[in-house]
C-alpha positions in Angstrom: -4.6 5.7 -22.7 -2.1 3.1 -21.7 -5.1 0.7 -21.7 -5.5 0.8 -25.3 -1.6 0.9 -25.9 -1.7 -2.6 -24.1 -4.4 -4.1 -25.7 -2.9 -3.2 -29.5 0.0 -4.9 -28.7 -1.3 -8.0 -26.6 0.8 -10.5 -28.7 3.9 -8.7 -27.8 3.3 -8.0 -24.1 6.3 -9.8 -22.2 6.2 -12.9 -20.1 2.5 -12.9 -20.5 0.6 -14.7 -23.1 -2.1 -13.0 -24.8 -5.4 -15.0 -23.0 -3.8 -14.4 -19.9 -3.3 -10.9 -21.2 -6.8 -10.2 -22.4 -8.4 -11.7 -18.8 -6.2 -8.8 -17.0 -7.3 -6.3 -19.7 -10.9 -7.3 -19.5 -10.9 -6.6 -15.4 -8.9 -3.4 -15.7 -11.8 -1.9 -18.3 -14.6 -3.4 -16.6 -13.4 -1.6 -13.6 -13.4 1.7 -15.7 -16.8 4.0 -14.8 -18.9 5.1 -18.0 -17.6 8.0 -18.4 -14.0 6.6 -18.9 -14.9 3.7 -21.0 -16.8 6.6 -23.8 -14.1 8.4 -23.8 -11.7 5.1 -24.3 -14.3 4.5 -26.9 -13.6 7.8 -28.8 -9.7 7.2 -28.7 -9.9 3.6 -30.3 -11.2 5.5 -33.2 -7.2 6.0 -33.8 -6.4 2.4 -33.1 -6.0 0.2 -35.0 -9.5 -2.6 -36.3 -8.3 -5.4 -34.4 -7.6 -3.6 -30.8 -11.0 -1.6 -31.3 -12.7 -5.1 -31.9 -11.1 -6.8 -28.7 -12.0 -3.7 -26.4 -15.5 -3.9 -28.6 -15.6 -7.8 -27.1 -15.2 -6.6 -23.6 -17.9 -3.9 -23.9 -20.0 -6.7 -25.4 -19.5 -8.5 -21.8 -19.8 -5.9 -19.7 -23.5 -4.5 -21.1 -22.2 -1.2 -22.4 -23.9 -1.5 -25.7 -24.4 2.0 -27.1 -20.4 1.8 -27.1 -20.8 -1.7 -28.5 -22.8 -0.4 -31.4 -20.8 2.3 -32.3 -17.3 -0.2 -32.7 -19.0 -2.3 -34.9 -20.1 0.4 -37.1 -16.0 1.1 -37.7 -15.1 -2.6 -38.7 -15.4 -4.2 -42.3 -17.6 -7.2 -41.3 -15.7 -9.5 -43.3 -12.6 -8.8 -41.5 -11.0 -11.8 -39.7 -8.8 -10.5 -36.6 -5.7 -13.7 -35.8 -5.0 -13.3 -32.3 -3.7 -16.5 -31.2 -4.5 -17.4 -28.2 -7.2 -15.1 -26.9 -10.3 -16.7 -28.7 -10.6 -19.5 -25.9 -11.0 -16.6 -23.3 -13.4 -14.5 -25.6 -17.0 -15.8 -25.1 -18.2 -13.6 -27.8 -15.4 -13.8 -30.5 -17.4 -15.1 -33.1 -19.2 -11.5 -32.9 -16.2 -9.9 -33.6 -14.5 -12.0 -36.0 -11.7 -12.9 -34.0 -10.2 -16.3 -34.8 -6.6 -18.0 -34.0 -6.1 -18.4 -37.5 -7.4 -16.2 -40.6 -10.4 -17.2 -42.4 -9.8 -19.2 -45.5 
């Protein structure tokens, strides 16, 4: 899916800055109907940690938490995710381990 395309490379989208990014992301997937967002679910199993834990932040938001469940279960918990610039947006970063800057 484009989607997840778009959400690996959120730092690098042009003229857009990743919070502003991640808001239009979060609408387009919340707008998604079940059975779209499982089977986005099942393709971020090729993505890369730090896209599955931003789409896993959304899903967090939006109640879908069998999918939820299921991302965390692929991430190394001690994992720190930098994205900076999208934490502010992300009520629920601290679940996810994303931060602006790595963990010392």
């Amino acid at each position: 899916m484009q989607i997840l395309d778009a959400v690996r490379y959120i730092k690098k989208i042009p003229d857009s800055k990743p919070g502003a990014s991640y808001e239009r992301l979060f609408f387009i997937i919340k707008r998604l109907s079940p059975a779209e967002q499982k089977r986005m679910s099942k393709l971020l199993l090729k993505y890369p940690a730090s896209t599955r834990a931003l789409v896993g932040t959304i899903f967090e938001v939006i109640g879908n938490i069998q999918l939820v469940k299921s991302l965390q279960k692929t991430l190394n918990p001690v994992t720190a995710y930098k994205i900076p610039g999208v934490r502010k947006h992300i009520v629920n970063a601290e679940n996810w381990n994303i931060n602006d800057s790595p963990r010392k």
